[in-house]
Residue, then its C-alpha position, 0 to 999 in steps of 0.5 A: x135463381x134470378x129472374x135474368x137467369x130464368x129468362x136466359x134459361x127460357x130463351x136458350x129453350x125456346x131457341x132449342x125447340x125452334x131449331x128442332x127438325x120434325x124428325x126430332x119432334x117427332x122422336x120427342x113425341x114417341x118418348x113423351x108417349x111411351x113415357x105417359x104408357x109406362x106411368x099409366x101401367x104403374x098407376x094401373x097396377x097401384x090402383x087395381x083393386x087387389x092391390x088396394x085391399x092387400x094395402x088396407x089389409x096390411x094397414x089394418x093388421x099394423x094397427x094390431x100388431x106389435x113393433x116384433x110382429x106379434x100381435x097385441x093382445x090389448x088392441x085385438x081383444x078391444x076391437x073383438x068386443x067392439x064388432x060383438x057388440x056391434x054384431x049384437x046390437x044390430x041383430x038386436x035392433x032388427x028383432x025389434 
């Protein structure tokens, strides 16, 4: 877009917004506010903490899993070992 096209467009708007009665400006504000509710709902409901572990939980199985769903023996019996010898270690290391 042009600059004139952008200042005709900006124009236009801004003579829309000087026409507006208070009724309309009033009915705009009650839409912005049910809007701006209805966001804060999805963002509530995406950042609940169910939520966000349901979500890490299923990130971190796909890691284990296979394109068919199944899972990958390889990287599963990999990370086995490592939390053994993690576990032991630690256990180890407050022996000491």
């Amino acid at each position: 877009m042009s600059d004139t096209t952008t200042e005709r467009a900006e124009a236009a708007a801004a003579r829309a917004r000087a026409s507006r009665s208070p009724d309309q400006i009033e009915a705009e504000i009650e839409a912005t506010r049910e809007s701006l509710a209805d966001d804060i709902d999805v963002l509530q409901v995406r950042l609940s903490p169910a939520n966000l572990a349901q979500a890490a939980k299923e990130k971190v199985l796909g890691v284990f899993r296979r394109p068919d769903g199944s899972l990958d023996p390889v990287r599963t019996g990999v990370a086995v070992t490592v939390a053994v010898v993690l576990v032991a270690y630690l256990v180890r290391r407050r022996r000491l």
